[in-house]
C-alpha positions in Angstrom: 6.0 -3.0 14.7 4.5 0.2 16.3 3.4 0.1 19.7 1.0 2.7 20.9 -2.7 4.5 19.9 -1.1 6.9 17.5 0.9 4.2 15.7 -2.3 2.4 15.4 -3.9 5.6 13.7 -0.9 6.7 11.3 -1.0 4.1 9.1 -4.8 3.4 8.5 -4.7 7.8 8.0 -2.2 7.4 5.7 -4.5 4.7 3.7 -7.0 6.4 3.8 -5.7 10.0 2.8 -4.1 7.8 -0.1 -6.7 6.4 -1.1 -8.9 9.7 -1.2 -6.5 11.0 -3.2 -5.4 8.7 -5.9 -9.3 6.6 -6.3 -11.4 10.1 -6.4 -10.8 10.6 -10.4 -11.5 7.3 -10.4 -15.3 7.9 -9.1 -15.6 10.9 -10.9 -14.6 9.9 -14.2 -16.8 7.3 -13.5 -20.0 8.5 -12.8 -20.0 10.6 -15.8 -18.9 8.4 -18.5 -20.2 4.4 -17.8 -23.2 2.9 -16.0 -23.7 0.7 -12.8 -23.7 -2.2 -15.0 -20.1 -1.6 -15.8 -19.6 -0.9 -12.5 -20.8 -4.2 -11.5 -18.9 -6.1 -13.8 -15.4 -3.9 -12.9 -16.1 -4.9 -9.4 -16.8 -9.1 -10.5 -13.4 -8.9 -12.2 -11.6 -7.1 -8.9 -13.1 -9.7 -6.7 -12.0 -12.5 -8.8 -8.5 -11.3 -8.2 -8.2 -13.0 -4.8 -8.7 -16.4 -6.4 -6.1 -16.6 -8.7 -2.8 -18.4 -7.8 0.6 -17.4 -6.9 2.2 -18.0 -9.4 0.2 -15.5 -11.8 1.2 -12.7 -9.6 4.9 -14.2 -9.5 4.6 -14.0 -13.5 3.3 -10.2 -13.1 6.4 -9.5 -11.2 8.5 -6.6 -13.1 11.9 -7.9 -11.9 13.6 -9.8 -9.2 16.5 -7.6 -8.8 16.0 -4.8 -6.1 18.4 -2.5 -8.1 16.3 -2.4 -10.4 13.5 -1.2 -7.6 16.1 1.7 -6.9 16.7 2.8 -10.5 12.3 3.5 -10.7 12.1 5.2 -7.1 10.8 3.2 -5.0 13.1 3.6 -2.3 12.1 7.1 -2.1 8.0 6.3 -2.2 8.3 3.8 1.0 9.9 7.0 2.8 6.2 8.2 2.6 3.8 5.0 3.0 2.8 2.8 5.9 6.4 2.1 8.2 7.9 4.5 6.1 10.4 7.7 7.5 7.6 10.1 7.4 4.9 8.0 9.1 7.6 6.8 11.5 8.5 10.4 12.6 4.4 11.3 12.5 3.8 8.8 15.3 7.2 9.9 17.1 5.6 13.7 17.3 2.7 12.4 18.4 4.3 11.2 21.5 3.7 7.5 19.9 7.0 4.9 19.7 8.6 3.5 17.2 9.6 -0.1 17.6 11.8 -1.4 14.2 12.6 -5.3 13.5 15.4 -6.3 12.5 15.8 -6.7 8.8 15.3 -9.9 8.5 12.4 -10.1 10.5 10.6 -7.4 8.2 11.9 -9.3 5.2 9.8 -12.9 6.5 7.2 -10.2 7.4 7.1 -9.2 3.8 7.9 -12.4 2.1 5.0 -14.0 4.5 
């Protein structure tokens, strides 16, 4: 949890920078090479996404085993997301604090 006005900025600039960043080929490629129709039709198919059950994404779900999480890096890509080491030390610059649950508090937060 992150208490504070520049907590509550970090994290939706880190989105949002992210986001910029990775979707903007996207766009570009995009209006180029395909129509709106297609567009249309991408977009029906992304919103459908929130109806389908849990057990699809469980299904979808590379592995189980979290070593298997270190072995690919993603250990070292949370350093740099939302609650991650970098965003963390961001907001403590920025005269923000820092407040960090206990583990297994962020795990039910995760899990939930």
């Amino acid at each position: 949890m992150i208490k504070g006005k520049v907590g509550m900025m970090v994290n939706p600039s880190i989105n949002t920078v992210y986001t910029a960043i990775f979707f903007s080929p996207v766009i570009f490629f995009w209006k180029d090479y395909y129509t709106t129709v297609c567009f249309k039709i991408a977009l029906g198919i992304a919103i459908c996404s929130f109806f389908l059950p849990n057990r699809f994404y469980t299904f979808l779900q590379l592995s189980d085993s979290k070593s298997f999480y270190k072995k690919i890096g993603i250990p070292i890509f949370q350093q740099i997301t939302q609650q991650g080491k970098f965003a963390n030390r961001m907001i403590t610059y920025f005269g923000g604090n820092v407040l960090l649950l206990p583990k297994e508090k962020r795990f039910k937060q995760l899990k939930g």
